[in-house]
C-alpha positions as CSV (number, residue, x, y, z in Angstrom):
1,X,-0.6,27.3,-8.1
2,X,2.8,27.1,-6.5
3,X,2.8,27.9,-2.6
4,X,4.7,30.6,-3.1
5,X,2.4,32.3,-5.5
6,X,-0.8,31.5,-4.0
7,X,0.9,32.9,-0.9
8,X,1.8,36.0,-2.2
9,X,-1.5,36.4,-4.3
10,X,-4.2,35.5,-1.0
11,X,-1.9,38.1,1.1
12,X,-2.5,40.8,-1.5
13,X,-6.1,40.2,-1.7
14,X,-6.3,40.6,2.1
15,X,-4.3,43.4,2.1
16,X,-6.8,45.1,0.2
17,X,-9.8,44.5,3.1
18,X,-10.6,47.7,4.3
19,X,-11.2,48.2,8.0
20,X,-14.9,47.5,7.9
21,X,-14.6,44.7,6.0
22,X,-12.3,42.8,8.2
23,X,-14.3,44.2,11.1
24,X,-17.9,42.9,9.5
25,X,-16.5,39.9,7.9
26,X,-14.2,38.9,11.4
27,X,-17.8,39.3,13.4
28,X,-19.7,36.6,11.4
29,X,-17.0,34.3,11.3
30,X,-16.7,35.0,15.6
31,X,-20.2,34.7,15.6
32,X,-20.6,31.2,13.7
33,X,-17.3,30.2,15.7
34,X,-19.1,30.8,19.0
35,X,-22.1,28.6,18.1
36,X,-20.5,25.1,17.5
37,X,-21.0,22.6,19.4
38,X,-17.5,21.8,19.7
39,X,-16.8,25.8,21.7
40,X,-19.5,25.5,23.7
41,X,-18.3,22.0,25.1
42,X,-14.9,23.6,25.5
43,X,-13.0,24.5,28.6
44,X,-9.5,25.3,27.1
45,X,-9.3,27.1,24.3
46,X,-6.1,28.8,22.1
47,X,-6.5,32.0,19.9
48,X,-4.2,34.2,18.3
49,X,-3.6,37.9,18.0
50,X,-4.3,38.9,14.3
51,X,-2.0,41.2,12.6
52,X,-2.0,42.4,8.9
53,X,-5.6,41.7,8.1
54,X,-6.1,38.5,9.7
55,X,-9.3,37.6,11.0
56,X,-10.3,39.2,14.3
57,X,-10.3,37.0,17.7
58,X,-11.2,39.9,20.1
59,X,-15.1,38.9,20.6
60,X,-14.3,35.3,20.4
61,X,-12.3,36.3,23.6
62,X,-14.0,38.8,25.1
63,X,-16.8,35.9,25.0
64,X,-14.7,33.3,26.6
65,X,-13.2,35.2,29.3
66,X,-16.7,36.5,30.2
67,X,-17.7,32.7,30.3
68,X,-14.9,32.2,32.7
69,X,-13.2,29.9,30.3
70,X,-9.1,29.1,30.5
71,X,-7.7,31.3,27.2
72,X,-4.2,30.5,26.1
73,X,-2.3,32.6,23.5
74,X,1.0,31.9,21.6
75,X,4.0,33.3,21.9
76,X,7.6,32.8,19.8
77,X,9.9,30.7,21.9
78,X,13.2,29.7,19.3
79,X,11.5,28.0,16.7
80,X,8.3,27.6,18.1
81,X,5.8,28.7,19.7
82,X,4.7,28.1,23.5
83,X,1.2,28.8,24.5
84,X,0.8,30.8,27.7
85,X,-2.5,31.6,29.8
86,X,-4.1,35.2,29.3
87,X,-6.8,36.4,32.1
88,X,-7.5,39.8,30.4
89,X,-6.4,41.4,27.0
90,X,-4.0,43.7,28.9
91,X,-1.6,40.6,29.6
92,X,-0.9,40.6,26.2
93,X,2.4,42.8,25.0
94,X,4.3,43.3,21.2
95,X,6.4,40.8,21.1
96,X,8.6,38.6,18.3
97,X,7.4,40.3,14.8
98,X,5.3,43.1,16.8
99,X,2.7,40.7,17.3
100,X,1.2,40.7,21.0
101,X,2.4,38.0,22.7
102,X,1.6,36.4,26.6
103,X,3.8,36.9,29.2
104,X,3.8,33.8,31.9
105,X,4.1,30.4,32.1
106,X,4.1,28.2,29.4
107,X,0.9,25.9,29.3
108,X,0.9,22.7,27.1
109,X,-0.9,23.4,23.8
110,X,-2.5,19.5,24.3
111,X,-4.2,21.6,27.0
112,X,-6.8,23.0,25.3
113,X,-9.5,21.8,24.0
114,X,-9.7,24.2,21.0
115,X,-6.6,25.7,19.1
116,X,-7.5,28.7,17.1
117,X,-4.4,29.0,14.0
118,X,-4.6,31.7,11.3
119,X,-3.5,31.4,8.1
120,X,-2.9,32.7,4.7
121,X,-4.2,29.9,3.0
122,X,-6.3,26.9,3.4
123,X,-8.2,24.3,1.7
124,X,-11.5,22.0,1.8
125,X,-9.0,18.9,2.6
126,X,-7.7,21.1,5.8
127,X,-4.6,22.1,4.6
128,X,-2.8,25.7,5.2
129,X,-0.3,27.9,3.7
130,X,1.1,30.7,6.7
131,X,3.5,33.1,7.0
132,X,6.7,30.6,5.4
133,X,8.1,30.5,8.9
134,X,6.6,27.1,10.3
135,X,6.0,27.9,13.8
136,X,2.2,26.9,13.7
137,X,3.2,23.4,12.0
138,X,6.1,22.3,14.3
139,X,4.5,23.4,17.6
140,X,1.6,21.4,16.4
141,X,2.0,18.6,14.7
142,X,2.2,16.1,16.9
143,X,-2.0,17.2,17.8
144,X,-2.7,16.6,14.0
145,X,-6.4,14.5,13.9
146,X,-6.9,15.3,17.6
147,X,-9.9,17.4,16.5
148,X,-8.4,20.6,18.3
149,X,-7.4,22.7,15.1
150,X,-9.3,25.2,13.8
151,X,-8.7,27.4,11.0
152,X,-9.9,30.6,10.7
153,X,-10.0,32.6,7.6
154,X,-12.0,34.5,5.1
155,X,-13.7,32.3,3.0
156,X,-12.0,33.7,0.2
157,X,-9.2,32.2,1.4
158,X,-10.1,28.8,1.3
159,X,-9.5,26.8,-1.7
160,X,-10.0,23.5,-3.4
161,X,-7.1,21.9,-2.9
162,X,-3.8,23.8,-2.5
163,X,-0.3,21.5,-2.3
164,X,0.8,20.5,1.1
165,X,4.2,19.4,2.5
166,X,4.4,16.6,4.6
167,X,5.3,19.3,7.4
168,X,2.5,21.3,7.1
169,X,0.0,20.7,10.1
170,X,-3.8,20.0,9.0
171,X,-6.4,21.4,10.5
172,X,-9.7,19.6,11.6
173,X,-12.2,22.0,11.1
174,X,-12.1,25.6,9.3
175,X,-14.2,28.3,9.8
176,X,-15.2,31.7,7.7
177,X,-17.6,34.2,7.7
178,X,-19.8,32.0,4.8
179,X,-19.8,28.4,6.2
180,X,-18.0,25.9,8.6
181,X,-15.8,22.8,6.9
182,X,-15.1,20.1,9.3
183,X,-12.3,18.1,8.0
184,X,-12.0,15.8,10.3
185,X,-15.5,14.0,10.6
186,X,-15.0,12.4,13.8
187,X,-15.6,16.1,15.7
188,X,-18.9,17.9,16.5
């Protein structure tokens, strides 16, 4: 299926999550999240504040701030995104799109040990589809096969094999409410 399509189509489908549903489905994916080896080694780590349906990060954080771990979180910066440390929930603020967004200064994304990235699509090779606008693949592609990237998403958002561009960042591991793919074999 064209990106396009398969864009459009996965969006639908998790437009039509109810509340509960995201709520249910975003706690056993935070929940197997928090149990990998690879977070509990982790100092640094990188979320994202979900919008539209996304998968929810707010016990994933709630977890690491209680821990006393460093949490960054992105914000849009020209055509990219610079990642920015958060302390508590109330340093976050609407920002580009309406999607909260730290205030601060910017912090490295090669920083942290972890780096959290939703998407709209993904596949078993550790490929994603987003939003179309690229901010996610040209802040971080140059920490491609780093073992840092971690997709989140439902699992019915997580293909086969969907078709990539040579721009498109990959992740190293992906996680859903069902099950945990690590791409990238050389992490746990």
């Amino acid at each position: 299926m064209p990106k396009r399509a398969l864009r459009a189509a996965t969006l639908a489908k998790r437009r039509e999550l109810t509340p509960m549903q995201v709520s249910s489905q975003s706690l056993a994916l935070q929940r197997r999240f928090l149990e990998l080896p690879e977070v509990q080694r982790a100092a640094v780590l990188a979320l994202y504040a979900p919008i539209h349906h996304e998968v929810e990060t707010a016990a994933v954080a709630g977890a690491l701030l209680a821990a006393g771990r460093t949490l960054l979180y992105p914000a849009v910066h020209a055509d990219q995104l610079r990642f920015c440390r958060v302390s508590a929930m109330t340093d976050l603020a609407p920002g580009s799109f309406g999607i909260p967004e730290p205030k601060g200064e910017p912090c490295d994304p090669a920083a942290a040990d972890l780096i959290v990235v939703p998407g709209v699509a993904f596949d078993l090779l550790g490929r994603r589809i987003g939003y179309g606008k690229g901010y996610y693949d040209k802040t971080l592609h140059r920490l491609e096969g780093s073992g840092r990237l971690v997709g989140f998403c439902y699992d019915f958002q997580l293909f086969e094999e969907i078709v990539g561009e040579p721009h498109d960042v990959t992740m190293d591991l992906i996680v859903t409410e069902l099950r945990v793919v690590r791409v990238n074999k050389n992490i746990s």
